[in-house]
N, C-alpha and C positions, 0 to 999 in steps of 0.2 A: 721529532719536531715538537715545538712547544705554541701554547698559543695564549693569545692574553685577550682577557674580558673585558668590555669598554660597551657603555651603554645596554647591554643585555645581549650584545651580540659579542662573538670572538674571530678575532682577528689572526690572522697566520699567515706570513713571509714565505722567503726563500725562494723553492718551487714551487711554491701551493697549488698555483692556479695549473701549470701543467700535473702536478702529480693527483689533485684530488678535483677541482673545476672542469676542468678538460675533458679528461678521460675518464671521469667515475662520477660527477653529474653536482658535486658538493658545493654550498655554497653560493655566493655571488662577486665576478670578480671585480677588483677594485684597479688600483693605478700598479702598471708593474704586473707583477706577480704575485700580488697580493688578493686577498680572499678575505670576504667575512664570513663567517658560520652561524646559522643560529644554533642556540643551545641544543638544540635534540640533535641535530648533526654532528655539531662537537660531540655530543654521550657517544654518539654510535661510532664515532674516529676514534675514540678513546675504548669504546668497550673492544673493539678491533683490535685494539694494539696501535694503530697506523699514527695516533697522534699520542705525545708521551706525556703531557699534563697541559691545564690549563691553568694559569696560574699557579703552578704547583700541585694544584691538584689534579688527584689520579680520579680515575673512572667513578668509585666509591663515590668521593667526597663532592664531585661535581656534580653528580647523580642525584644525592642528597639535596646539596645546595638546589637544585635547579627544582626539584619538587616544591622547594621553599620557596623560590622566588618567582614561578609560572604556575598557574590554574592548569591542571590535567596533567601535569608536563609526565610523571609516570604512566598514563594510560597513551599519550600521544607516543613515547619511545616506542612501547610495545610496537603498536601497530606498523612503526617508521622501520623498525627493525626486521619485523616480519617480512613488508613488502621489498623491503632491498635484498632480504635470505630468497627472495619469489623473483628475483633477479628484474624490479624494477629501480630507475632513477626518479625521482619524487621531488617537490620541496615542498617547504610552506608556504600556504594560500595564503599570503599577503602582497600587498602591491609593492613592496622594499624587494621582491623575491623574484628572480627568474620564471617564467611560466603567467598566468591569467591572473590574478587578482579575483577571491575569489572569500568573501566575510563570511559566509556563510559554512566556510569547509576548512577545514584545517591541514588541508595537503591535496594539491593537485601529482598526478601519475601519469608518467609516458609512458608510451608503448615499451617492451622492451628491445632494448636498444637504440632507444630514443632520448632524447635530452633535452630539456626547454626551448632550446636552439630549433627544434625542429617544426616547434609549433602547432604540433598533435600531442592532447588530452587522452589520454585513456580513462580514467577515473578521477574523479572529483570526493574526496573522502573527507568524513563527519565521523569522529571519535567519538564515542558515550562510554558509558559504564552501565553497568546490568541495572543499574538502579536510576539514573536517568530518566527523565522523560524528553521525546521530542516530540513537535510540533507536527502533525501530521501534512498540513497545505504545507510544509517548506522541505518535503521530500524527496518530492519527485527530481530527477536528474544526479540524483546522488548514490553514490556507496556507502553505508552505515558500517561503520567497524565498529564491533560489539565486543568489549573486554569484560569478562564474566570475572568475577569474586576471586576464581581459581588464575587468573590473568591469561585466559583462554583467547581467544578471538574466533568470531564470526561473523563473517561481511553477507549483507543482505544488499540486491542489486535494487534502486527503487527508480522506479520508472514510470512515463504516463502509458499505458497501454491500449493496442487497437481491440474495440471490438467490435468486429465485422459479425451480421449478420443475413441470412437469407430466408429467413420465413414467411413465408407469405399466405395470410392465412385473413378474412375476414369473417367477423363472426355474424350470424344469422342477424338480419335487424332488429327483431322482437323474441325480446326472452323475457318470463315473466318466475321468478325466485322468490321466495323465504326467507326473509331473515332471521333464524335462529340463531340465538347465543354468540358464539365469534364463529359462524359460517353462513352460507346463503346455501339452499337447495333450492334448485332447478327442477321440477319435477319430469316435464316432459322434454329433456333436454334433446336437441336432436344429436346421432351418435356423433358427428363431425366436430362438434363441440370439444369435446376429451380430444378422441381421434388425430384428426388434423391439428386443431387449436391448440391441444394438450393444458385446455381451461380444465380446472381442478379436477375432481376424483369421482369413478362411480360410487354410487351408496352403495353399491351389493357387490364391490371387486370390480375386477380387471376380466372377470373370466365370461361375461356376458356381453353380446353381439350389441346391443339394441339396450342400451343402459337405462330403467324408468326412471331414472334420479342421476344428479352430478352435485358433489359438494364443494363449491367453488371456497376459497378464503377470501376473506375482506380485503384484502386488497386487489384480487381478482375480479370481484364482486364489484369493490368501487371502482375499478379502471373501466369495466363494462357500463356502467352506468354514467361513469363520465360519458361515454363515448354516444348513451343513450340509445344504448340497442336491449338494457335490461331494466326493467319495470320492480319493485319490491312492494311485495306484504309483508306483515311482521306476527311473528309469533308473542302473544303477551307470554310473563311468566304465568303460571300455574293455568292456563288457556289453551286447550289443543285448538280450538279455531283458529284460522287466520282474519287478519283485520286488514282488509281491503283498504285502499288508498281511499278519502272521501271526496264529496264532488268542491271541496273549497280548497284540495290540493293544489299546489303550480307545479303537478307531475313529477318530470326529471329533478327540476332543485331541489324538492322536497325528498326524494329517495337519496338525493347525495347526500344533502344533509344528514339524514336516518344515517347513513352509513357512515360517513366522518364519524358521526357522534359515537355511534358503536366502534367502531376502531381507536378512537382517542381513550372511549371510557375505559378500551382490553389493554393499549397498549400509551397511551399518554401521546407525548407531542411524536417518538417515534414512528408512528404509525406514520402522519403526513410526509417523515421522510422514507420512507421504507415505498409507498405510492408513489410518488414522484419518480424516485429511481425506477420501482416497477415500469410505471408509462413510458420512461421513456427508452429502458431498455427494448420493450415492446415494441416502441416507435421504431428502434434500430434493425428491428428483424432478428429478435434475440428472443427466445423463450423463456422467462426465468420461474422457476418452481423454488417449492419449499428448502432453505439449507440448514436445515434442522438437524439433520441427522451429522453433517459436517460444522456444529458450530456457525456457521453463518445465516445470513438474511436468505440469500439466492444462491441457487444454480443455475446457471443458465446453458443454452442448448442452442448452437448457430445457425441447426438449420433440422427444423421438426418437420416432414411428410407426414408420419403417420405414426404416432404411438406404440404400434406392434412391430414396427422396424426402426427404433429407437438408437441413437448410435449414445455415447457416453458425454456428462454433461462436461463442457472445458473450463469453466471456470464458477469458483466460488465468491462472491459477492456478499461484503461486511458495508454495513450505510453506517455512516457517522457522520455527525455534527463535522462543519469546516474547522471548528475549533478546537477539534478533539487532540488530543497530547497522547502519544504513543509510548506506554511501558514498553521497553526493549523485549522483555519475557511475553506481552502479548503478542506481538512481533513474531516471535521464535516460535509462538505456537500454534497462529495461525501458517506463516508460512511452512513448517513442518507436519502440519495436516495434509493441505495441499501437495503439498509435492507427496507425500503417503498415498491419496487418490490420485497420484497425477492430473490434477489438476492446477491452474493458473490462480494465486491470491488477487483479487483487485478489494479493491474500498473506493465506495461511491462514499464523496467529502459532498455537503450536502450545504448549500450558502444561498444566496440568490442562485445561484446557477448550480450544478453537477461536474466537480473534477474526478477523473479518476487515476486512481494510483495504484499501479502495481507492485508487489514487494517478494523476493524469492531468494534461495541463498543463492551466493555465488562463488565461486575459490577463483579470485585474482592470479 
């Protein structure tokens, strides 16, 4: 069967619509038994054998052609290929196309053994290339197919994630801390502070009952003092005394203050987002601690009792701007950390408000 080009789409007679619309999911059908194709369809009827030229030309030459005349068109084959070898029916996310309409994606996916017709989406997919950037706010609900240099593919599932928490933990009402350098010491912390709260670190380890010190981080530091259950002195440089609040302070505004300013001066505008997400994970009944050691801002923990029956934290926690643009390879290495820890990727997008998005690989 031959098929001929007209406007950027191809056309095919005869049986089409029962031998390739029908029953294998191709196309859109016309009057008749007729069928339009778009290009990448037509490649993959042609790289098959099933359809014998389009306009005379064979597999090659259309293949060619079609990179010349559509944006992506080689990295979108791969992926179209892939998923139909993965025993799915597919088309292009356009509103001319069987299936949802859909600008943002370059091919919606049925279940298998489903077809347009049926009116169940399985995946909504967004083609890139390793060296692409995408747009982090316009992820979520989508499959990312990632075609690497080698013409590999890797589909990342992105989605909004729950995160349920049950901690419940209130902290003493007056705490009165230190601010040194980019930490606050608590001197007389009482032990439920660590313990239950799982608020920052002892000064002397883990291995003592009754801790005389706890070294909270600034953004620890500053969520407590939001909350105005912790009071600050400050350590000058080259000054071991400390320098008491004076009697022309306005109390809590003024230690927030101190403490913004110290986090802005360590970390820039980062900091007030890295806080924010902090509170309001906290708010949620979520513990989150340092994710330092895993590349990210947080870990968090759903449900702390007690520090020395500690279960493992589920999720790592990345804060970034809402307008952040995602290198594909930073992608691939956070969520290939995470799943290394067993652990859940999320990124708190950070705007007026808090989105979160999850990202993990997935095999379609």
């Amino acid at each position: 069967m031959d098929g001929h080009l007209e406007n950027g789409v191809v056309r095919l007679g005869g049986n089409a619509r029962q031998q390739f619309h029908d029953s294998r999911g191709y196309g859109r059908p016309l009057s008749g038994n007729e069928i339009e194709l778009s290009r990448v369809e037509a490649a993959h009827l042609l790289f098959r054998g099933d359809l014998d030229s389009v306009d005379g030309l064979d597999f090659r030459d259309f293949f060619v052609a079609s990179t010349r005349a559509r944006d992506r068109f080689g990295l979108r084959f791969l992926v179209y290929a892939d998923l139909r070898e993965r025993g799915f029916y597919l088309s292009p996310a356009d509103n001319e196309w069987p299936g949802p309409a859909d600008p943002d994606a370059d091919f919606v996916v049925y279940p298998r053994g489903k077809t347009a017709d049926d009116g169940v989406v399985e995946h909504r997919v967004r083609v890139v290339g390793e060296r692409e950037s995408v747009a982090a706010e316009a992820l979520a609900g989508y499959v990312l197919a990632v075609v690497d240099e080698e013409s590999e593919l890797t589909y990342l599932d992105a989605t909004t994630p729950d995160l349920p928490g049950g901690t419940d933990y209130d902290p003493p009402a007056s705490l009165d801390g230190l601010l040194v350098d980019d930490r606050v010491l608590v001197w007389d912390a009482p032990a439920d502070l660590y313990e239950h709260g799982f608020y920052g670190q002892p000064l002397a380890g883990r291995e003592t009952d009754e801790p005389a010190a706890i070294q909270l981080s600034l953004v620890e530091a500053a969520s407590l003092v939001a909350d105005e259950v912790l009071r600050l002195s400050v350590a000058e440089s080259g000054d071991t005394s400390e320098k008491p609040r004076d009697d022309t302070s306005e109390g809590p505004q003024d230690d927030y203050a101190a403490i913004l300013a110290r986090g802005r001066a360590v970390e820039g505008e980062r900091f007030d987002r890295r806080l924010r997400v902090y509170r309001r994970l906290r708010g949620d009944g979520l513990v989150p601690k340092t994710g330092y050691k895993f590349g990210a801002d947080f870990r968090t923990y759903a449900e702390v009792e007690s520090v020395s029956n500690l279960s493992h934290s589920e999720h790592l926690v990345r804060v970034l701007p809402a307008s952040h643009r995602f290198d594909p390879r930073e992608l691939a290495l956070d969520v290939r950390l995470a799943g290394g820890v067993r652990k859940q990727m999320v990124f708190a997008l950070v705007d007026d408000g808090i989105e979160w998005l999850s990202v993990g690989r997935v095999t379609p």
